[in-house]
Every structure is written in structure tokens, then in C-alpha cells.
C-alpha positions as CSV (number, residue, x, y, z in Angstrom):
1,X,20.6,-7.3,-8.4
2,X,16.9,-7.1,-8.0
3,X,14.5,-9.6,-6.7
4,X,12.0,-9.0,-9.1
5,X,10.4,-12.4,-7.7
6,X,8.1,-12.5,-4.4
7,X,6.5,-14.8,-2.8
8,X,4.8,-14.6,0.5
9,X,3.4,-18.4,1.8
10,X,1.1,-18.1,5.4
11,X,0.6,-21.5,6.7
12,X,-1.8,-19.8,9.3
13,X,-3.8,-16.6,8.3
14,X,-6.6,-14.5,9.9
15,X,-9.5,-13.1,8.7
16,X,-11.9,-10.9,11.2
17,X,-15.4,-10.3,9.7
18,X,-18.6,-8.9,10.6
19,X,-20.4,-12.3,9.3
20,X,-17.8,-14.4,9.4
21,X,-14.0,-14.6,10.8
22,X,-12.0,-17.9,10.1
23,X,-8.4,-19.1,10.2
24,X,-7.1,-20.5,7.1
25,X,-4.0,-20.5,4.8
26,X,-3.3,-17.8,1.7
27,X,-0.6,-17.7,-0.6
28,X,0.9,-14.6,-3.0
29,X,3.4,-14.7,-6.0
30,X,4.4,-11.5,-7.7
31,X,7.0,-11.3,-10.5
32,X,8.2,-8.2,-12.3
33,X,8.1,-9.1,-15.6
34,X,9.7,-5.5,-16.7
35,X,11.2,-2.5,-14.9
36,X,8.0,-0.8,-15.4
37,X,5.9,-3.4,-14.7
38,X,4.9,-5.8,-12.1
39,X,2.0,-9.2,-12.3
40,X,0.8,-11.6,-9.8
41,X,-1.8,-13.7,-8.1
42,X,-3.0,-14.5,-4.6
43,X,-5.2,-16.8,-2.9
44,X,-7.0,-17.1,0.4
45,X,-8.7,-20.6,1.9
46,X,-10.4,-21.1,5.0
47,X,-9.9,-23.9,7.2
48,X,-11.7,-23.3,10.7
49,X,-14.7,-20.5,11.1
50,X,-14.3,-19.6,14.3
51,X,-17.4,-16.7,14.7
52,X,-20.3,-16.0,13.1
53,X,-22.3,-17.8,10.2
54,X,-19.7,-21.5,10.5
55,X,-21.4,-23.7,7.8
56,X,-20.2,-21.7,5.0
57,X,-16.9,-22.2,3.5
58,X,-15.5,-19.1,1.6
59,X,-12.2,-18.3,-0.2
60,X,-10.8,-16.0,-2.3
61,X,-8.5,-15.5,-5.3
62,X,-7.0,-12.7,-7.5
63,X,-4.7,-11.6,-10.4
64,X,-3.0,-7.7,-10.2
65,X,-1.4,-5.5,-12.5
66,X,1.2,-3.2,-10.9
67,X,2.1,-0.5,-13.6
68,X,4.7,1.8,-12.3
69,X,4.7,5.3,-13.5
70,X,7.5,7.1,-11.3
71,X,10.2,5.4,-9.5
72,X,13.6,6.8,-8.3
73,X,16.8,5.2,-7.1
74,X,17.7,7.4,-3.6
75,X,20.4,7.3,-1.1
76,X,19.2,7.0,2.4
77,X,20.7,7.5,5.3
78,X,20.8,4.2,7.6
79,X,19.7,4.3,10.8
80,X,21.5,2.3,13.8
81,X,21.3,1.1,17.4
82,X,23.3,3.2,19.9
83,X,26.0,1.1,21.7
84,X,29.3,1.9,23.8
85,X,32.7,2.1,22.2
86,X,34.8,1.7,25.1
87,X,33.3,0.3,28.5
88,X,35.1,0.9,31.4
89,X,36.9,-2.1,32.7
90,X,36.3,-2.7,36.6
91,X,39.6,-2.2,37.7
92,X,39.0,-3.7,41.7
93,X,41.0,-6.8,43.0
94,X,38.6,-7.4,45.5
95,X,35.1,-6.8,47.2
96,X,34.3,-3.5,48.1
97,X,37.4,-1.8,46.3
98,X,34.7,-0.9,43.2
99,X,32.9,2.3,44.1
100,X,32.5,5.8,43.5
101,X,35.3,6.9,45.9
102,X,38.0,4.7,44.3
103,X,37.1,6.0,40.6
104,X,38.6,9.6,39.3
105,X,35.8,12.1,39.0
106,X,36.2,12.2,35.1
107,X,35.0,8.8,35.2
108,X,32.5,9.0,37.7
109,X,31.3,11.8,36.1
110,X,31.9,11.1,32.5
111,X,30.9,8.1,30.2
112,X,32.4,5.9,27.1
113,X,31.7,7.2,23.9
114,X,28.8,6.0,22.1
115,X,29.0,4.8,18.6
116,X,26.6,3.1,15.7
117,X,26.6,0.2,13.8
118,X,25.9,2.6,10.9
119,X,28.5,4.9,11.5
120,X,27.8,7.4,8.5
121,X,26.0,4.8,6.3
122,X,24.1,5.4,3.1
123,X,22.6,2.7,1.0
124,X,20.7,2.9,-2.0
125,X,16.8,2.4,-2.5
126,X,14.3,2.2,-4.8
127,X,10.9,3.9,-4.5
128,X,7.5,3.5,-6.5
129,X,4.6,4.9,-7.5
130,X,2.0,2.6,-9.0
131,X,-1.4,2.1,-10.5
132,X,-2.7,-1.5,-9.6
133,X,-5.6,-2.9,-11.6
134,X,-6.9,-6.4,-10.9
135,X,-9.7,-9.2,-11.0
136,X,-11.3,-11.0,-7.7
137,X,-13.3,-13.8,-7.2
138,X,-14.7,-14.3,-3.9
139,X,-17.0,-16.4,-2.3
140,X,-18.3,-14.3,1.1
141,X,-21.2,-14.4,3.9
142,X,-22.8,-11.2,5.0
143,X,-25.3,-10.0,6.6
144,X,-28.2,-7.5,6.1
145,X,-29.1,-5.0,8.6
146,X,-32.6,-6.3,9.6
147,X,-32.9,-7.2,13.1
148,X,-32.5,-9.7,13.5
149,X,-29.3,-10.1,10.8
150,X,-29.9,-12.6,7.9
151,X,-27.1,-14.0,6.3
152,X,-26.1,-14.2,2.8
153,X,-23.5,-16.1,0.9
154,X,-22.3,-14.2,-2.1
155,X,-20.2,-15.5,-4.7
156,X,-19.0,-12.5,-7.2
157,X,-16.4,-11.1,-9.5
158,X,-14.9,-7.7,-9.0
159,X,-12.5,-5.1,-10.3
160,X,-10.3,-3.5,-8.1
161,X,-8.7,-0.3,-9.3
162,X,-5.8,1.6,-7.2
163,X,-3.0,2.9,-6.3
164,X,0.5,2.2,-4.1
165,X,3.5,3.3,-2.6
166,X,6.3,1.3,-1.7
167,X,10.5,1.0,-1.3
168,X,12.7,-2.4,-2.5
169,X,16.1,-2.8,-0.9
170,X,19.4,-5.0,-1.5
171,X,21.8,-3.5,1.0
172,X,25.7,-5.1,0.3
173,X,27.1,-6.4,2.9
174,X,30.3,-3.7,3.0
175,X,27.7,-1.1,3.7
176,X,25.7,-2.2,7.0
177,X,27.6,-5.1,7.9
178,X,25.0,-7.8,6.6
179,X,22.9,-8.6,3.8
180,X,19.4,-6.7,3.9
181,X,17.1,-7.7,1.5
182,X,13.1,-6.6,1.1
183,X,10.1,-4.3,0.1
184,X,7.4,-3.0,1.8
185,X,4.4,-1.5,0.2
186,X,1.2,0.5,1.1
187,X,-2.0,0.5,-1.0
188,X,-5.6,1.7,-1.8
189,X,-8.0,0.2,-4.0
190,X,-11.5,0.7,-5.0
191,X,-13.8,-2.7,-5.4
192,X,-16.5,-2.9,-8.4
193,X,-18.8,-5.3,-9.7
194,X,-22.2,-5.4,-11.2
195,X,-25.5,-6.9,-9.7
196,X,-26.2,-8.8,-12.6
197,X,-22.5,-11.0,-12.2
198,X,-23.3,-11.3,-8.5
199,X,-24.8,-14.7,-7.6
200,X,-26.2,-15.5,-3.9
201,X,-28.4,-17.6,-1.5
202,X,-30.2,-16.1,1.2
203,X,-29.5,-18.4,4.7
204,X,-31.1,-18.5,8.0
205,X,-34.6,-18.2,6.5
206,X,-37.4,-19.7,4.0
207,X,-38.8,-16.0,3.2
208,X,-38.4,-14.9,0.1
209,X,-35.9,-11.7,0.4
210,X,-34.0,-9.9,-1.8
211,X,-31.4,-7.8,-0.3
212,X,-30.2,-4.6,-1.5
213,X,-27.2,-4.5,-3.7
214,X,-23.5,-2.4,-2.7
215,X,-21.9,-2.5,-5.9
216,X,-18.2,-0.7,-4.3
217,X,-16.2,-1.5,-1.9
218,X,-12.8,-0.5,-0.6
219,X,-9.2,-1.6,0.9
220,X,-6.1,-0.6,2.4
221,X,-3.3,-2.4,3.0
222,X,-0.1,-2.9,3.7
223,X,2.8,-5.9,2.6
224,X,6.1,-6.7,2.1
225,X,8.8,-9.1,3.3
226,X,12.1,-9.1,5.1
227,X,14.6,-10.9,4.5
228,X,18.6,-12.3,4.2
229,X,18.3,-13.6,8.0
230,X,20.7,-16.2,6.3
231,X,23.8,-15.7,4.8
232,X,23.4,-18.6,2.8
233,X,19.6,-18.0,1.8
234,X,19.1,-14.1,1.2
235,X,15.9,-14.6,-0.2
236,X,14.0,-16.3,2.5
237,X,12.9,-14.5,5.4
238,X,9.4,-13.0,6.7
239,X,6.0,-12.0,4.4
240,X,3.1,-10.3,6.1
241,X,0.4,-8.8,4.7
242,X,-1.9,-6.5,6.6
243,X,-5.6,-5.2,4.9
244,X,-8.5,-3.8,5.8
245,X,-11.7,-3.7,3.7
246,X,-15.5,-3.7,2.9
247,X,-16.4,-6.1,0.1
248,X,-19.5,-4.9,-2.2
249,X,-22.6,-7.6,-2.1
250,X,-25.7,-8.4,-1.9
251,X,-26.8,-7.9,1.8
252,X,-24.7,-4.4,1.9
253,X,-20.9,-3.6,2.7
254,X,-19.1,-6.5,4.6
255,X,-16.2,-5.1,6.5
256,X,-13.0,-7.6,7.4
257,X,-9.8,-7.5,8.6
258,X,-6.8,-9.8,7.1
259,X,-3.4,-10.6,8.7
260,X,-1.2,-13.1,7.1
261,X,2.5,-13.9,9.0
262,X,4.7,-16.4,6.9
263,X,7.7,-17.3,4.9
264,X,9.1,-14.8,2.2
265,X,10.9,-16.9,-0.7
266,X,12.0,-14.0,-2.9
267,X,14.4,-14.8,-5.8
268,X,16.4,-12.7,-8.2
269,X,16.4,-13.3,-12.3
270,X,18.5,-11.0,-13.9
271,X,20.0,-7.9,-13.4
272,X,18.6,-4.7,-13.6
């Protein structure tokens, strides 16, 4: 069974930025429409700015394309945590009886065997490699490099163009002991958009400016979920999303660093 639906909800996100760094709320849905392929949307909305240029409200939102082009179905060997088979059983009927001197040297010397709760486990999983190609509208603050710094809010469209690497997993029950259900993926992606789409107001100041143009940015990231922490409700667990970027605009790069910690609500629709 694959869960070819994933959603990751963050009532409470973080965004650190060299203009601006808020908390807010951000939402993403993907849903693999075909083996091959993979569409979805996100969304990011500030509530509190907590540092740099506050008066500005700013969000985010986006549509991706995840073609796959190689994927394999691979048999990995589990890993387990170490734990004692047999533990000695104190043996004294009163206080003082339970030392060294009482024990045989075997077992003074010795120890119980340790075993796994993998013993010898292999489950299967499937791995990707995958071109992502999207659309992002973002409102943003930066800030130029004049001293001192003036701030400008930008509101543009971009392509992003990448690529990513990632693992899904269903593990049965019979083979670890438990449901395990998830996907974690790593990504790249370049940022484009032309001056002429790029809209902005220059705050801070009355003087007439105009600040040089960064068409290209850049990101990295990391997300995925974990989940079957109940038995009932395999597909809910934990999301998290981890990026780091530098958007294009009109005052120059703006760097920022995202975390987003929430609910997973993944959900399976037909068998693959």
C-alpha cells in the first residue's frame, strides 16, 4: 500500500531572516497522482514579526511538480536498539548476601547476552530521484546594503527548478514488530524571476532609490514525516520541514531560515 497522499499541517512555524524573522503557521499537501509522478501546494502566513522590519506582513505560496525519473524498490537491512536477553536474577535473601564474593566468577565476569529488536530484519523501501519544477509567489522585506540598510518589500513571482532525493516506507507489522510508516526527502532548487514581474516599495525613506535587481536565488531543504505512532491511525504522526534559502529581489539576495514542526495526516488511495 502506498500513501501517495501527504500532508504536513504546522500550527506554529519559524522563519529567521536577515530583514525579517516572524512566527506564523504553513501548511503542505502533496498527492502522487501517478507512479511517476508527484503535484502539490504549500503555503506560509505570518502571524507575529518578532525582528527586523515588523510593520510588514509577508507570506508565501507555491505549486510543485515532482517528476521522478529513477526509483528502485530495495531491501534494507533494519537497524535496532541493543537490549539484554537474559538478566541475571539477584538471587540474595537478605542484605548484604548480593556481592561479588557470593556470585561464580562466570558471572562476575561474564554478562547476558545481548539481542535486538531487529533480530536479522529486512524491510523493503522505495527510493527516488526527481526533477521538481514549480511556481512561487511571495511577498518579502529586504534590505539593501547601504549603511545604513533600507528596506524593501517585494512582492514577486518565481520559478524554482531542481532536483531531490528521498526514501518512502510501509514497514508490516510481522517484520519490526509495529507499523512504520513515512518519507523523508532532501532537495535543491534554483529560484528565477524577471525584473519586469517584480513589484516593490521602497520603506524607511522618502528618497527616490532604486535598488539593484538579483534575479536567482537558491534553497535546500529537507522534509518528510513519520508516522503509525497509532495502531489505529497509521497515517497521522510528525511533518517537519527544514530549508534554507536566499530569495532573488529587488534590494539583493535575502537569506532565511524555515523550520516547520507539526502533524503529518498522510492517507493511502489505491494500491501500487
Amino acid at each position: 500500500m502506498a500513501y501517495d497522499l501527504r500532508i504536513g499541517v504546522f500550527p506554529v512555524a519559524f522563519q529567521a531572516g536577515m530583514s525579517q524573522s516572524w512566527f506564523g503557521s504553513a501548511v503542505r499537501a502533496e498527492y502522487g497522482v501517478h507512479r511517476n509522478l508527484d503535484i502539490g501546494v504549500s503555503a506560509r502566513l505570518p502571524w507575529a514579526n518578532v525582528t527586523g522590519d515588523t510593520s510588514q506582513q509577508t507570506y508565501s505560496f507555491a505549486g510543485l511538480l515532482v517528476l521522478h525519473i529513477q526509483q528502485e524498490l530495495t531491501r534494507e537491512k533494519l537497524s535496532g536498539t541493543l537490549y539484554p536477553e537474559d538478566t541475571p536474577m539477584i538471587t540474595g535473601t537478605g542484605g548484604g548476601t548480593d556481592h561479588d564474593f557470593d556470585m561464580p566468577v562466570g558471572q562476575r565476569l561474564g554478562g547476558p547476552r545481548m539481542g535486538t529488536d531487529h533480530p536479522g530484519g529486512e524491510a523493503e523501501m522505495r527510493s527516488l530521484i526527481s526533477l521538481r519544477l514549480g511556481f512561487i509567489y511571495t511577498r518579502s522585506v529586504e534590505s539593501t546594503r547601504d549603511t545604513p540598510a533600507i528596506h524593501v518589500i517585494n512582492q514577486l513571482p518565481m520559478l524554482n527548478a531542481g532536483f531531490g532525493w528521498g526514501t518512502h516506507w510501509n514497514l508490516d507489522p510481522q517484520v519490526t514488530g509495529k507499523s512504520e510508516v513515512g518519507f523523508r526527502r532532501y532537495f535543491i532548487d534554483a529560484l528565477a524571476t524577471l525584473p519586469s514581474l517584480v513589484s516593490y516599495r521602497v520603506l524607511d525613506t522618502k528618497a527616490p532609490i532604486t535598488p539593484n535587481m538579483v534575479p536567482v536565488g537558491v534553497r535546500i531543504g529537507v522534509e518528510g514525516s513519520i508516522d503509525a505512532f497509532f495502531h489505529s491511525a497509521p497515517g497521522v504522526g510528525f511533518a517537519y520541514t527544514l530549508e534554507l534559502g536566499a530569495l532573488p529581489g529587488r534590494a539583493g539576495l535575502e537569506g532565511y531560515l524555515f523550520l516547520g514542526l507539526g502533524l503529518a495526516l498522510d492517507g493511502a488511495t489505491h494500491r501500487r
